[in-house]
TIPA-908121 format. One record per residue (C-alpha): residue number from 1; residue in one letter; x, y, z. Coordinates in pm, 1 decimal. Example, Ala and Ser with C-alpha at 12.3 -4.5 7.8 and 13.67 -1.06 7.14 Angstrom:
1 / A / 1230.0 / -450.0 / 780.0
2 / S / 1367.0 / -106.0 / 714.0
***
This chain:
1 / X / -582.2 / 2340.1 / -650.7
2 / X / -529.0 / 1959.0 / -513.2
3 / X / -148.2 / 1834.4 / -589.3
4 / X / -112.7 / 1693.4 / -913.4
5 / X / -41.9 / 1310.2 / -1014.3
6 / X / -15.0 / 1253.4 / -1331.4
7 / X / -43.7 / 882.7 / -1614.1
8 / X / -203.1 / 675.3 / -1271.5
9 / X / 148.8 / 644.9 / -1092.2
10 / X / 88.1 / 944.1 / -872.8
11 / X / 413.1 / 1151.7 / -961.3
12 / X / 408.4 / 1521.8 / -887.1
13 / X / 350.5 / 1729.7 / -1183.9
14 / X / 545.5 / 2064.1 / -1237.8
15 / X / 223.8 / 2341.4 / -1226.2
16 / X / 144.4 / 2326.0 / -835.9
17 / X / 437.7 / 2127.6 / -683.3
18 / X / 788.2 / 2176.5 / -887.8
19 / X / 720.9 / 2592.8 / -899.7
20 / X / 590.4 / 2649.3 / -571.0
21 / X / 953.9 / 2439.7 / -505.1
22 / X / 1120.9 / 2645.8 / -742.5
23 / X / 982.6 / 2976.0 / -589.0
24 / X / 1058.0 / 2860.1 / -245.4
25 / X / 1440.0 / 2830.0 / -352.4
26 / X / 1477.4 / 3146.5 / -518.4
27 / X / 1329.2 / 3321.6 / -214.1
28 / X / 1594.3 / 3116.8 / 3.0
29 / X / 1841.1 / 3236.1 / -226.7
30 / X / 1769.4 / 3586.1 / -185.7
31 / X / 1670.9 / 3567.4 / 196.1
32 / X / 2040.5 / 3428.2 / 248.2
33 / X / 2231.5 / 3698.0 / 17.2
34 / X / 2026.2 / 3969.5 / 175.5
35 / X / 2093.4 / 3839.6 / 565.2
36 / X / 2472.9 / 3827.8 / 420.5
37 / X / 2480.0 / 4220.0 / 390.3
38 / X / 2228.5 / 4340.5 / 639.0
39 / X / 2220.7 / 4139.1 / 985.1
40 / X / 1987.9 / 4303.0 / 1195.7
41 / X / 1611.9 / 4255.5 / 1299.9
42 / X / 1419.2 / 4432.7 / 1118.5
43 / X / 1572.9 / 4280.7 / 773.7
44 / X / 1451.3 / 3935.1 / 948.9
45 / X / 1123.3 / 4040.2 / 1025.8
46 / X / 1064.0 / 4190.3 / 667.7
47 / X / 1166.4 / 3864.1 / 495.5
48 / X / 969.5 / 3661.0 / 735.8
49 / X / 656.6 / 3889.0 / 625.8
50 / X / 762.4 / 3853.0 / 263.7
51 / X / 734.4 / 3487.8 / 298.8
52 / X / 396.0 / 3470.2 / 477.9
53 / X / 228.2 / 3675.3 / 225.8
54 / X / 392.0 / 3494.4 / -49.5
55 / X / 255.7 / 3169.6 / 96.7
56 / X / -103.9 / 3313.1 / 208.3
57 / X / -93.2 / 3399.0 / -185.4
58 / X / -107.8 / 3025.1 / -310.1
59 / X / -366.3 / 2885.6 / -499.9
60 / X / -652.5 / 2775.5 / -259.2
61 / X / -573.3 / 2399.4 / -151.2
62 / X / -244.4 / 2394.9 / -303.9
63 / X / -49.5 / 2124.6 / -79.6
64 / X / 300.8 / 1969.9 / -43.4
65 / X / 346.2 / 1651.1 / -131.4
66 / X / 569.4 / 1323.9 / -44.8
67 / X / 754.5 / 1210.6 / -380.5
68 / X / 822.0 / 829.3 / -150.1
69 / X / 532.0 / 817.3 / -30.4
70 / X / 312.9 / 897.8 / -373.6
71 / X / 510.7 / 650.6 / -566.4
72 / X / 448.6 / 395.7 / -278.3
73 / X / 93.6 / 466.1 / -319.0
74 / X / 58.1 / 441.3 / -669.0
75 / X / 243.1 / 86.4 / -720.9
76 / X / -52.6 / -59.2 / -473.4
77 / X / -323.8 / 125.3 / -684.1
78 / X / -260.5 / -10.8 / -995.6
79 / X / -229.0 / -372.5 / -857.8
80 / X / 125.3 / -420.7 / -876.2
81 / X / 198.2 / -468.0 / -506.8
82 / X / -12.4 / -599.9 / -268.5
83 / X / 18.4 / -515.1 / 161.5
84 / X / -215.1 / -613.9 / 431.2
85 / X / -127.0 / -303.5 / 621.0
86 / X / -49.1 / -23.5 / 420.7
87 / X / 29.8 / 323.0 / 544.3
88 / X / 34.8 / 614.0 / 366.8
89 / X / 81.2 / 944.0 / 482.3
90 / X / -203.3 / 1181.0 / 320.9
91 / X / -76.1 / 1538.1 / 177.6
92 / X / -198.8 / 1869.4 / 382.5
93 / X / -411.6 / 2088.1 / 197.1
94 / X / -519.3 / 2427.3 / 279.9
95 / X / -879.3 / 2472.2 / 505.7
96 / X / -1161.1 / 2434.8 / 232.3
97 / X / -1552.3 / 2360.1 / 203.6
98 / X / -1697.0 / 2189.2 / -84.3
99 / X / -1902.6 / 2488.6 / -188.3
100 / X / -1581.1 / 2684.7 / -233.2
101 / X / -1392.5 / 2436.5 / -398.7
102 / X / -1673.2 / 2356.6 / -664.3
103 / X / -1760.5 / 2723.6 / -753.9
104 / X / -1407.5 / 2807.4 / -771.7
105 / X / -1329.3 / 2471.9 / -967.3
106 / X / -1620.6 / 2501.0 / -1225.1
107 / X / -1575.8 / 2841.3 / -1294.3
108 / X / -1577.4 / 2924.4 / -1666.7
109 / X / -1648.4 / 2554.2 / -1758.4
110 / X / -1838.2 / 2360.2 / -1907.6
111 / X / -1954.5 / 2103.3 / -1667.1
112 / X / -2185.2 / 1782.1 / -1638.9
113 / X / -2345.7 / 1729.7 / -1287.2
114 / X / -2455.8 / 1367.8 / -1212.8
115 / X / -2697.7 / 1317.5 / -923.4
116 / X / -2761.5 / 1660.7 / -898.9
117 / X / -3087.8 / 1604.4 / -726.4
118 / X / -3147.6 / 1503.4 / -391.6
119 / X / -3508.6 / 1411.2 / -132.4
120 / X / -3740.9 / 1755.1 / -263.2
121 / X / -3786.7 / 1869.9 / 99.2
122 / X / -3406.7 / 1822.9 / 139.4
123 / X / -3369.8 / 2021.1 / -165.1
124 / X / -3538.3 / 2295.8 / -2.4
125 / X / -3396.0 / 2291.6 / 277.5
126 / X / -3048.2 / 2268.0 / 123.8
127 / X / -3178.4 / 2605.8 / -84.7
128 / X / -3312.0 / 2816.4 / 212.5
129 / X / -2915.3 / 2762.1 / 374.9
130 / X / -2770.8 / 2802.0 / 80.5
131 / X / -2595.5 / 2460.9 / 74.9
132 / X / -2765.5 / 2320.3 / -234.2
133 / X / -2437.0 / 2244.4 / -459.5
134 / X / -2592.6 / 2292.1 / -771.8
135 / X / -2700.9 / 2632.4 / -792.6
136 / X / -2342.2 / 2721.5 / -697.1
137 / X / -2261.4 / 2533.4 / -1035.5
138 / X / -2485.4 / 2679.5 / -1242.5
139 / X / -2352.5 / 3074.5 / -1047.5
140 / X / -1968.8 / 2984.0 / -1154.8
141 / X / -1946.2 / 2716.1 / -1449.6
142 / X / -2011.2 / 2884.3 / -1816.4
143 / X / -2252.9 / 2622.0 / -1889.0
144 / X / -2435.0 / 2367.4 / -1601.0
145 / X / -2631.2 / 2080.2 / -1669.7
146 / X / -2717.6 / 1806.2 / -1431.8
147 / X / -2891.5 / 1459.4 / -1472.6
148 / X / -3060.2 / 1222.8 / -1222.1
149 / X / -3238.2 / 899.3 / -1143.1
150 / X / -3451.7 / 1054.5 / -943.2
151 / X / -3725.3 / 1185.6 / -1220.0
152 / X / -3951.7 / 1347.7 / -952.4
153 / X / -3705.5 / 1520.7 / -799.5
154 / X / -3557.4 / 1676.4 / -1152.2
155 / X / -3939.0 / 1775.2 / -1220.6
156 / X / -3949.5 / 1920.7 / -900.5
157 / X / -3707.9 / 2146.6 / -916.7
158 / X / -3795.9 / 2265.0 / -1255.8
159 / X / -4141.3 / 2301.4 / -1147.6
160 / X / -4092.4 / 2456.5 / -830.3
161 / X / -3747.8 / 2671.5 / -899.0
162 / X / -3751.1 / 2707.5 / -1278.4
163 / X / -3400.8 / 2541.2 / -1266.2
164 / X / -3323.1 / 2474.3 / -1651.6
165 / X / -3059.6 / 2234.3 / -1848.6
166 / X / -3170.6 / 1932.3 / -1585.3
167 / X / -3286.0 / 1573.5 / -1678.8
168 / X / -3383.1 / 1250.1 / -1594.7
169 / X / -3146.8 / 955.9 / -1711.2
170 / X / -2950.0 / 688.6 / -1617.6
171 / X / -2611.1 / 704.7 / -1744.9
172 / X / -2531.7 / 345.0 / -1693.7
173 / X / -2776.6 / 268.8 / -1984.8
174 / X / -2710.8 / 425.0 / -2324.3
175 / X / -3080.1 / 425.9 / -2376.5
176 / X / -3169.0 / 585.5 / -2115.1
177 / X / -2900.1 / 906.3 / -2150.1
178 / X / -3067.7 / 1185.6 / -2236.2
179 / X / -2944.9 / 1324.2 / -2539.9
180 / X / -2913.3 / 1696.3 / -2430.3
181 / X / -2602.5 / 1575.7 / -2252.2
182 / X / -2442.7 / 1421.3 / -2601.0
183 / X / -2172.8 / 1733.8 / -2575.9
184 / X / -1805.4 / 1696.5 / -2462.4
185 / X / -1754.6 / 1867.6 / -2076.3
186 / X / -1478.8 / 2005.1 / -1922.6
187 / X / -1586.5 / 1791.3 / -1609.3
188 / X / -1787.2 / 1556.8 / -1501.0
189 / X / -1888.4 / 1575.8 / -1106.7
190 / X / -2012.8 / 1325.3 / -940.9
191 / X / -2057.8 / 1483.0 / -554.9
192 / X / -2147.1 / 1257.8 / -284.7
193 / X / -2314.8 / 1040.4 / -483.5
194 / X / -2052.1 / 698.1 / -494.0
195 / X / -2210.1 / 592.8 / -192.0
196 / X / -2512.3 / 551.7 / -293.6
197 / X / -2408.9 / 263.7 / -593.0
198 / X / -2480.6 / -35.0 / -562.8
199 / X / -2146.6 / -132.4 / -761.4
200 / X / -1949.9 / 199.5 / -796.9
201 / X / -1707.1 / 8.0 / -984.5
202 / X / -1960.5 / -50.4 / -1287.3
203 / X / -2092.1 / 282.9 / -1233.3
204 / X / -1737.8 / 465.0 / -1305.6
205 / X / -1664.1 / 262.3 / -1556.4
206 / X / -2048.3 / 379.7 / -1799.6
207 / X / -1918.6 / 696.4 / -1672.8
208 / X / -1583.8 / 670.6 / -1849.5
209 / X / -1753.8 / 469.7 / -2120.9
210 / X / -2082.9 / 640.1 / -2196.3
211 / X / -1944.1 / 1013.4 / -2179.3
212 / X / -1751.6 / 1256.7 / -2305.7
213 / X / -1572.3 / 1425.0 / -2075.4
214 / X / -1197.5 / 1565.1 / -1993.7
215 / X / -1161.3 / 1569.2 / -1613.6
216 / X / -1364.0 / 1391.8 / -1348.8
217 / X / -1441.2 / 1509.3 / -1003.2
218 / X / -1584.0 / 1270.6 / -724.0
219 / X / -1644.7 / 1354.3 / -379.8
220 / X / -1768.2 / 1096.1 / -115.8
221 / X / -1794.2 / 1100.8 / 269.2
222 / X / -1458.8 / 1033.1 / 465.1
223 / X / -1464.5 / 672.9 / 661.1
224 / X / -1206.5 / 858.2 / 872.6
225 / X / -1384.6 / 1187.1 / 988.6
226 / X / -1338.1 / 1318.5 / 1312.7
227 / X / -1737.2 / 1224.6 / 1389.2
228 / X / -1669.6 / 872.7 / 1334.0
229 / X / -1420.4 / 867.3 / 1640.9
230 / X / -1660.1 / 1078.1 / 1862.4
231 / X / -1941.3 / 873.1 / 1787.8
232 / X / -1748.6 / 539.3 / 1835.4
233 / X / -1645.7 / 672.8 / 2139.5
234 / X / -2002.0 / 663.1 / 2251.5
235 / X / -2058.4 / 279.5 / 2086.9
236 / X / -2280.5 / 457.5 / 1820.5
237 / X / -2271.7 / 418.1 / 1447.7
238 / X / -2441.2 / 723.3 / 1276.2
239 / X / -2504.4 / 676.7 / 946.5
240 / X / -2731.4 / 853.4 / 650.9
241 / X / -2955.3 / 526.6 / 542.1
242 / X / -2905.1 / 564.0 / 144.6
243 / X / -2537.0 / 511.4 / 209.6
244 / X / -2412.1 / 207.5 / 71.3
245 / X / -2027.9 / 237.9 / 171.1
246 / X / -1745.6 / 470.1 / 333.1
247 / X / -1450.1 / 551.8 / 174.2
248 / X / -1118.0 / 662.6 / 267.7
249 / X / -896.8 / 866.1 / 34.2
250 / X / -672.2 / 512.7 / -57.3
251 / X / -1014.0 / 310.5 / -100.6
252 / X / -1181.7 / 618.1 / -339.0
253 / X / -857.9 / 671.8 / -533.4
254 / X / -831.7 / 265.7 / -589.6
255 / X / -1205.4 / 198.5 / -722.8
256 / X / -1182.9 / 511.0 / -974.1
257 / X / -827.7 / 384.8 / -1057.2
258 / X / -969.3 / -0.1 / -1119.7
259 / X / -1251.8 / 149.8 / -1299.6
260 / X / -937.8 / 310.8 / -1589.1
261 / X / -880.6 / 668.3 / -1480.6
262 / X / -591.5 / 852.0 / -1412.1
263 / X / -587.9 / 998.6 / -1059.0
264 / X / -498.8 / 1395.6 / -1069.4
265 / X / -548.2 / 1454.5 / -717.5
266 / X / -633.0 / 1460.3 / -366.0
267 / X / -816.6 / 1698.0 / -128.6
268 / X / -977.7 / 1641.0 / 222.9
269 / X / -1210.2 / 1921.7 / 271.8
270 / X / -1523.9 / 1963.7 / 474.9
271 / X / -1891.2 / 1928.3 / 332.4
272 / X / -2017.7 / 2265.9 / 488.4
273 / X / -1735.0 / 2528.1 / 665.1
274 / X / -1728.1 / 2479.2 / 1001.6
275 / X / -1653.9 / 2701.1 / 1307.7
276 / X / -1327.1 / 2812.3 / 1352.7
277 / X / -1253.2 / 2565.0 / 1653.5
278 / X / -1406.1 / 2285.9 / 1472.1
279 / X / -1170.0 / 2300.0 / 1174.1
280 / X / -945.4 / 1984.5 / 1178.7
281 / X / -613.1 / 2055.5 / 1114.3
282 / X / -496.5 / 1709.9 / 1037.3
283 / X / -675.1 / 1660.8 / 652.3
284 / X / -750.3 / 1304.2 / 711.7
285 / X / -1022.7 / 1422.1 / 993.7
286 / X / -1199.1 / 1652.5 / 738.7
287 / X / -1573.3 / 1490.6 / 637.7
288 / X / -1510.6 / 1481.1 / 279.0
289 / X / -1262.7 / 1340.4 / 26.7
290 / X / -1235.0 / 1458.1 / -333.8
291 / X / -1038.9 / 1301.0 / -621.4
292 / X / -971.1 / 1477.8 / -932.4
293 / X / -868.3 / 1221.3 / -1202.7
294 / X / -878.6 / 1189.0 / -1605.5
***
């Protein structure tokens, strides 16, 4: 799971952060009192095996975190400082794609998908690679409904692959909710969709105000992606033409902070695995940012 903030200030919260510290000491502990009473090589090796397993065992995307530099980032998201040049370091997170993280995030919930929908023959394209993020919902959450703006394209895939529990609304309009999705979720996911507001502040904020919902997952492209630099490189700007904005993990976690949640957490994953030799190891040149928040 992402590191956890808790109450908007971005403090570390004990599940993920203060037991994986905890864990780390008592293996110290025991690594030093064993080394005390059996110096030799193979004891070293054993322990250093011990350890790797015991770290390839963490939850997927579990990361460390800076205390300084979390508390530095929270007094600038609520508003209380202000800097013209802020830097932030961003936490490390283990190699994920989207498609992992939301079938393994979902699973067992009850979850509401907004802008589920997408261009129909992008749909099906998305559904002959197996990269259409919905029917990976509806395969891991106990119960999966989405809702879009796009009416043809929710008839469409009803029509065309019998998917059920969809609608057309507009959740920024009470009228215009449908009222299949009057329930309380477990979480709300809004994937790749911020960019395409108009005014994503307003949009959060019906989204907070017109639902009932206990967590909130959002997902949007990352203004610092590795592509970006490439294709700057080359004095090209390469954009999808829906898009409305980029955001980077400080600009995402600010507008859902503005628009009154609580941010959870942070991951930079990519959109679709890539090769092996393609996988960025520094997180802030991954394509995607998610925020979990409540």
């Amino acid at each position: 799971m992402a590191e956890g903030f808790q109450d908007g200030i971005l403090s570390p919260v004990k599940p993920d952060y203060v037991e994986e510290m905890d864990m780390l000491a008592k293996i110290k502990k025991h690594v030093k009192n064993y080394l005390n009473h059996h110096e030799c090589e193979l004891a070293t090796l054993l322990i250093s095996k011990l350890y790797k397993i015991y770290v390839a065992l963490r939850r997927p995307g579990s990361s460390k975190l800076n205390p300084v530099e979390i508390t530095k980032a929270s007094e600038y998201l609520s508003g209380k400082k202000f800097s013209s040049g802020l830097a932030l370091k961003i936490p490390s997170n283990d190699y994920l794609d989207l498609k992992e993280f939301i079938s393994d995030y979902v699973r067992n919930k009850k979850v509401l998908h907004i802008g589920f929908a997408d261009h129909p023959e992008i749909i099906d394209k998305k559904i002959k690679n197996d990269g259409w993020f919905h029917l990976h919902i509806m395969n891991s959450a106990k119960e999966a409904f989405g809702v879009d703006l796009n009416c043809m394209a929710v008839e469409y895939v009803k029509r065309t692959y019998n998917i059920p529990n969809v609608y057309c609304g507009n959740i920024e309009n009470v009228d215009e909710i449908p009222k299949e999705i009057d329930k309380v979720w477990d979480a709300v996911l809004i994937l790749d969709v911020i960019e395409h507001v108009d005014n994503p502040i307003s949009f959060l904020k019906s989204v907070k105000d017109n639902l009932r919902f206990k967590e909130l997952i959002v997902s949007a492209p990352n203004a610092l992606r590795i592509e970006n630099f490439v294709n700057a490189k080359k004095n090209l700007e390469v954009n999808n033409t829906d898009h409305r904005y980029w955001f980077s993990p400080y600009t995402l976690s600010k507008i859902i902070t503005i628009s009154g949640f609580n941010i959870r957490g942070i991951l930079m994953i990519d959109r679709y695995r890539k090769r092996s030799f393609r996988k960025c190891k520094n997180p802030l040149f991954r394509d995607t940012v998610i925020i979990i928040a409540k």
